[in-house]
C-alpha positions in Angstrom: 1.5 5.6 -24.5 -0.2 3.1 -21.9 -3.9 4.4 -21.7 -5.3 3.7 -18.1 -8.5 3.8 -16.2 -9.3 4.3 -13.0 -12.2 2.7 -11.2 -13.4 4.5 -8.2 -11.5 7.6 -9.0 -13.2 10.0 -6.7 -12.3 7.8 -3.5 -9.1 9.5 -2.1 -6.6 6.5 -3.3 -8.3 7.2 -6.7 -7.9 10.7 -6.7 -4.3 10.4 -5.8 -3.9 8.4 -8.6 -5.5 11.0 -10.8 -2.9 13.5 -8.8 0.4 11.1 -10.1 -0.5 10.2 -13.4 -1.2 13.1 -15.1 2.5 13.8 -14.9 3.2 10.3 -15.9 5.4 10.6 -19.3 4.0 6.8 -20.2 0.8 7.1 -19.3 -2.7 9.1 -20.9 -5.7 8.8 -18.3 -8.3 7.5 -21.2 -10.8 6.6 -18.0 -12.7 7.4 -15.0 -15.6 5.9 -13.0 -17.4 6.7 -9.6 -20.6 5.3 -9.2 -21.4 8.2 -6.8 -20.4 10.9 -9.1 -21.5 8.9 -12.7 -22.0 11.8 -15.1 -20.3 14.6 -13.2 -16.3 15.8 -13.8 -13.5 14.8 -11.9 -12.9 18.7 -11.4 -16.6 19.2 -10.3 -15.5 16.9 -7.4 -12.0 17.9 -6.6 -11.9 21.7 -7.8 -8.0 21.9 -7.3 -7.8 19.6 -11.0 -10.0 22.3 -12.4 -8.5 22.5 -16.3 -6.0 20.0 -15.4 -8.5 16.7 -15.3 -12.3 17.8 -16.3 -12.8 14.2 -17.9 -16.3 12.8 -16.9 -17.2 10.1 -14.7 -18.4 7.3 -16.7 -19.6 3.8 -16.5 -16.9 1.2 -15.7 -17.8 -0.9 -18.5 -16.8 2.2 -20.7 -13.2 2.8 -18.9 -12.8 -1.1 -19.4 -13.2 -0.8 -23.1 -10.7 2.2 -23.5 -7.5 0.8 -21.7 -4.5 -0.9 -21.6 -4.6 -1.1 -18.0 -7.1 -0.6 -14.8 -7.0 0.2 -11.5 -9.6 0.1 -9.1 -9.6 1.6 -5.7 -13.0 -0.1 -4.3 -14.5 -1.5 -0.8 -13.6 -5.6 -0.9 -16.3 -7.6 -2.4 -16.1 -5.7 -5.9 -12.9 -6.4 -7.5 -13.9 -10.1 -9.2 -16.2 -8.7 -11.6 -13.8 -6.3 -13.0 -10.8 -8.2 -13.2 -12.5 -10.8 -15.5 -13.9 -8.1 -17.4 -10.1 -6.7 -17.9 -8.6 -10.2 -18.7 -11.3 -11.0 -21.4 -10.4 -7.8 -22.8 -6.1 -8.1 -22.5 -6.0 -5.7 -20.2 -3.5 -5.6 -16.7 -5.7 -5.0 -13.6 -4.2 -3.9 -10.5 -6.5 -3.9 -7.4 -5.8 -1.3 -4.8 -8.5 -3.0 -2.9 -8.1 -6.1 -0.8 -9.8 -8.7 -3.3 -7.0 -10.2 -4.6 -3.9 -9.7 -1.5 -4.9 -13.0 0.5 -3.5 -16.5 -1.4 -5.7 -18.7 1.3 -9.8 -18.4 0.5 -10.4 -19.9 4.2 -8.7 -16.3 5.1 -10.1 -14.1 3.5 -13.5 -15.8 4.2 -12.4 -15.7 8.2 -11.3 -12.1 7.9 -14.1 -10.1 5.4 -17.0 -12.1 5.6 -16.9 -13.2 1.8 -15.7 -16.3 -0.3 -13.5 -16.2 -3.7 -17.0 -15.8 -6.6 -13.9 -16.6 -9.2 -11.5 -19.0 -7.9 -10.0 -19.4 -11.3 -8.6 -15.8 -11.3 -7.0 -15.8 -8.1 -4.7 -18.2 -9.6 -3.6 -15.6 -11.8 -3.0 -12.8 -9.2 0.2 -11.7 -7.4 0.6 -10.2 -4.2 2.9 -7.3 -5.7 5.2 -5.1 -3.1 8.0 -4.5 -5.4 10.1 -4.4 -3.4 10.3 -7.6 -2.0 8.4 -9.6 -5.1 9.7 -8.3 -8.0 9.8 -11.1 -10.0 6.3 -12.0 -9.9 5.0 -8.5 -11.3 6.7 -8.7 -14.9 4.3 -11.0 -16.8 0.9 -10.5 -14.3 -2.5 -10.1 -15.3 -3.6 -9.3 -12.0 -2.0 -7.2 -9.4 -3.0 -7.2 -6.1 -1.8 -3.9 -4.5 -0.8 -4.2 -0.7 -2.3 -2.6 2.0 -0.9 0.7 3.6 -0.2 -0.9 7.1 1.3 -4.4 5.6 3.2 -2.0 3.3 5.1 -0.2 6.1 5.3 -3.6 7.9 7.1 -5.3 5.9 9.8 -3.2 4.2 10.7 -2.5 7.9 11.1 -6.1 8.7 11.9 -8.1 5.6 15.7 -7.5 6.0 15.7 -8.5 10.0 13.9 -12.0 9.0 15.3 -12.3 5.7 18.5 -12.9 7.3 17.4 -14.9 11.0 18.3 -11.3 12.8 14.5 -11.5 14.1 12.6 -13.9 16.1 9.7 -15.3 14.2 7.9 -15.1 17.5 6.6 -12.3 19.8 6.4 -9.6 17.2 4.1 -6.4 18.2 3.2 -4.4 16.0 2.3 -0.7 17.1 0.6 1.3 14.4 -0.5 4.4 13.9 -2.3 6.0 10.9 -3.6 9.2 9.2 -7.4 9.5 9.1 -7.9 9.5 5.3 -7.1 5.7 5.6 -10.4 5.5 6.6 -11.5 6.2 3.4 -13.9 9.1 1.9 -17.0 8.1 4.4 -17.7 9.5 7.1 -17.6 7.1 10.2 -18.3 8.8 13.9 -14.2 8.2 14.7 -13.1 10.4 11.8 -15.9 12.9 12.2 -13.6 16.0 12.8 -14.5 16.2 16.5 -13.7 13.1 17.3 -10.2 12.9 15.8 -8.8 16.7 15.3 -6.8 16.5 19.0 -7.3 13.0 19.7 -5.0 9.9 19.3 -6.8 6.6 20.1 -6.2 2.7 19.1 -8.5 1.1 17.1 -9.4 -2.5 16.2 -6.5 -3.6 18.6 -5.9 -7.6 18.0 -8.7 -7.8 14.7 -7.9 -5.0 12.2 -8.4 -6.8 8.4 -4.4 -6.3 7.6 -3.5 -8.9 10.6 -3.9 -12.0 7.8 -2.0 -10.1 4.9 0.9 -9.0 7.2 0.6 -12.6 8.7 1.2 -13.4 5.3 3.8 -11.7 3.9 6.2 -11.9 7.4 5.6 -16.0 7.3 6.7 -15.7 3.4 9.6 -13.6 4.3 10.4 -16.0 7.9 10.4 -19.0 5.6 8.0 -20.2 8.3 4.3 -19.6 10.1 4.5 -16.6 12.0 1.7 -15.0 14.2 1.9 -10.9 15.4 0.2 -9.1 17.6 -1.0 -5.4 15.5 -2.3 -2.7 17.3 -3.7 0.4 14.8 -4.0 3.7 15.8 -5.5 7.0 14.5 -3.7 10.1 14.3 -5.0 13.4 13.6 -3.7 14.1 10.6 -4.5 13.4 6.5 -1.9 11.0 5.9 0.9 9.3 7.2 1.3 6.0 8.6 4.0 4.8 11.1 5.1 1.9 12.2 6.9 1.1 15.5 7.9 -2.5 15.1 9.5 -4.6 18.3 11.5 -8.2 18.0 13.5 -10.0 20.0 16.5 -10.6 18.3 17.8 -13.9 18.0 21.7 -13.6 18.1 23.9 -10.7 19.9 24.3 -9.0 17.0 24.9 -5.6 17.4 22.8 -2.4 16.1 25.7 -1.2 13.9 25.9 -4.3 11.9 22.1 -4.2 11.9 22.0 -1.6 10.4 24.8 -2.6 7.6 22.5 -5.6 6.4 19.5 -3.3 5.8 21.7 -0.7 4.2 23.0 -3.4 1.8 19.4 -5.3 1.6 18.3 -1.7 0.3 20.5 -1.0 -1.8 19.4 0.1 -5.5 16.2 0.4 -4.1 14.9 3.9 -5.3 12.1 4.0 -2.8 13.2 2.8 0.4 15.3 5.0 2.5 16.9 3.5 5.6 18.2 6.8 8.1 21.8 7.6 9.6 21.5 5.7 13.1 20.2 7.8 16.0 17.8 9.2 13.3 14.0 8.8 14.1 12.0 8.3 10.6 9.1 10.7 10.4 6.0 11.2 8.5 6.4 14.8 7.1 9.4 13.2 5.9 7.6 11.2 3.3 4.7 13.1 3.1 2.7 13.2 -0.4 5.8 10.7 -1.6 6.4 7.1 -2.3 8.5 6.8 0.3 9.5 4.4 2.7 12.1 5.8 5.6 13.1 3.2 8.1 15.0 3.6 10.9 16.7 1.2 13.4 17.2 1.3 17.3 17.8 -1.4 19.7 16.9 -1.9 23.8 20.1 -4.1 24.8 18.7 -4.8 28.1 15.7 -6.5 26.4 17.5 -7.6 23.6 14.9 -6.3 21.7 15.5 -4.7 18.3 13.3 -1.3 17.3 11.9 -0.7 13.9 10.4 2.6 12.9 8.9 2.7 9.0 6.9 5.6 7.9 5.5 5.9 4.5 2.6 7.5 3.1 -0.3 5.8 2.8 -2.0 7.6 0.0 1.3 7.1 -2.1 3.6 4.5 -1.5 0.5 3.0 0.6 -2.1 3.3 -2.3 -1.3 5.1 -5.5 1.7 5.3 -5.5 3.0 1.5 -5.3 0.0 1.0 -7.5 2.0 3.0 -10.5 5.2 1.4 -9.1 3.7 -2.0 -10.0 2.2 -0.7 -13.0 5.6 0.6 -14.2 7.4 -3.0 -13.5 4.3 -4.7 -15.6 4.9 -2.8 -18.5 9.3 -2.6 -18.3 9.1 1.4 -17.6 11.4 3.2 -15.3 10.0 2.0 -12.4 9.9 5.3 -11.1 8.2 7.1 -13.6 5.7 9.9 -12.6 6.7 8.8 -9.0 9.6 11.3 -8.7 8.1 14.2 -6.8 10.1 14.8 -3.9 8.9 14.9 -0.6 6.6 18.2 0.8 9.0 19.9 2.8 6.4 21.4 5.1 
C-alpha cells in the first residue's frame, strides 16, 4: 500500500480527494492537514464522511513524516516549503496548486505577484496532464497538477495543433465554470445571491490560467502562441466548459476532423470524444474524470468549434491528481478513478 497525505484537505479539491481515495485499492490515507480545522476531524467538517474518514486534522509536518506521497491543495505562495520538506524525506509531491505549473520565473512573477523562493526545485518539477505528457510523470519528484481551465483547454485542442489542423493564431477561448472553482471562501461573486440565477464573465483578458494555457498550446504548436480567454461563472457546483474557436488552416473537412481526434484518443481511458452532431455537456461528466469533447465546424468562417467539458473538482483537481499519482508509482492508471459518471 502507498500511504498518502493530504495537505489542505478540507478545501473542496482536498476533500474530493478524501472522496476518491478512500476507495483507492493502492492507496491508505495515513494523513490530513487544514490549518483552519488543526485538531478537529475530517467528518466534523464534512458530516457526509461520518465513520467513513474521522481521521484528525494534524500539523503538516506530521502528514509529511507518515507518507509515501503528498498532495497539497493550497493558495499559490505555499507549495515550496512543502515540496522540499517531501524531497528530503523521499517522498513524491504533487501540487494541486499553481506553484510548480509555470517553467518561466518571469511568468509566474508577471502573473501572481511572487518570485521562485527555491529555484533549485523547479528544476525537478513537471508540468503533468497525462495525457499529453506522459513520459515525464514516471520518475518525478514533483508533480505540478494542471489547472481546471488549462485542463479542458488543452485536451480539446492538442489533437487540432498537434497535427497543423489549427491556426496558432486568433484562438478565443470562451469559458465557463462552476462556482466551487472559486474555492471554499466566500467572495461577494459566489455569495449565493449573486450567482444562484446569474451567468456573468469574469476576469475577461487577465484570469491567472492565461500563462499556463499559453504554455501548454505553444508546447503543443511547436511554436509561441498567444489566446485571448474569457472565464465565466455558472450557477452551479461544478463543471467547467469550454467553447474553443480556430481558424483552420487547410480545408479539411469536419469528418476527417473528427477521425484524427478519434485516433489521437485512442487508448485513452479518460478522454471521450462524442458521435458528431453531439454537444458535450457537463452533467455528462459530472463527479467523474472525464473529459468529453466534441467537434463542430462554421464552413463560412472556416472556423473550427471545440466543446470540452470536464469536471473540475475531478479530472480538474483530484482526480488527475490520482491519475498522476497512479502513473508515478506504475498502478493502473485508473485506479480508484472508475466511478462512472452521476447520471442525474
Amino acid at each position: 500500500m502507498i500511504n498518502v497525505g493530504i495537505i489542505g484537505a478540507t478545501g473542496y479539491a482536498g476533500a474530493e480527494l478524501v472522496r476518491l481515495l478512500l476507495s483507492h485499492p493502492a492507496v491508505k490515507i495515513t494523513g490530513l492537514s487544514s490549518v483552519s480545522f488543526e485538531g478537529k476531524r475530517m467528518s466534523e467538517i464534512y458530516p457526509s464522511l461520518k465513520n467513513i474518514c474521522d481521521l484528525p486534522l494534524t500539523a503538516m509536518d506530521e502528514v509529511i513524516a507518515a507518507s509515501d506521497a503528498v498532495f497539497a491543495s493550497l493558495p499559490h505562495g505555499l507549495s515550496e516549503e512543502i515540496a522540499e520538506k517531501c524531497v528530503a524525506r523521499g517522498a513524491v509531491f504533487i501540487d494541486l496548486g499553481a506553484d510548480f505549473r509555470l517553467y518561466d520565473e518571469a511568468e509566474y512573477e508577471k502573473w501572481y505577484g511572487l518570485g521562485y523562493k527555491l529555484p533549485q526545485l523547479h528544476e525537478r518539477a513537471v508540468y503533468a496532464l497525462p495525457e499529453l505528457f506522459r513520459e515525464r510523470i514516471i520518475n518525478a519528484d514533483i508533480i505540478g497538477n494542471p489547472g481546471c481551465y488549462p485542463t479542458s483547454i488543452a485536451l480539446g485542442l492538442a489533437p487540432a495543433l498537434k497535427n497543423g489542423l489549427a491556426a496558432a493564431e486568433g484562438i478565443i477561448i470562451d469559458a465557463k465554470s462552476g462556482v466551487t472553482g472559486a474555492g471554499r471562501g466566500l467572495t461577494q461573486n459566489t455569495h449565493f445571491p449573486d450567482a444562484n440565477e446569474n451567468f456573468a464573465a469574469y476576469k475577461a483578458g487577465c484570469h491567472r490560467h492565461t500563462p499556463e494555457i499559453e504554455q501548454t498550446l505553444s508546447t503543443l504548436a511547436g511554436q509561441k502562441l498567444r489566446v485571448t480567454f474569457v472565464p465565466h461563472l455558472l450557477p452551479v457546483s461544478r463543471g467547467i466548459e469550454s467553447t474553443i474557436y480556430c481558424k483552420l488552416t487547410t480545408g479539411t473537412a469536419l469528418e476527417e476532423i473528427h477521425k484524427i481526434y478519434e485516433k489521437f484518443y485512442a487508448g485513452e481511458r479518460f478522454v471521450r470524444v462524442m458521435p458528431l452532431g453531439e454537444y458535450a455537456a457537463i452533467r455528462n461528466v459530472r463527479a467523474s474524470n472525464y473529459c468529453d469533447i466534441s467537434l463542430h465546424a462554421d464552413e463560412r468562417t472556416g472556423t473550427l468549434i471545440v466543446c470540452s467539458v470536464i469536471d473540475n473538482m475531478v479530472k480538474g483537481a483530484a482526480g488527475q491528481a490520482i491519475q498522476n499519482l497512479n502513473i508515478r508509482f506504475g498502478l493502473d492508471e485508473a485506479a480508484g478513478l472508475l466511478q462512472p459518471p452521476v447520471v442525474f
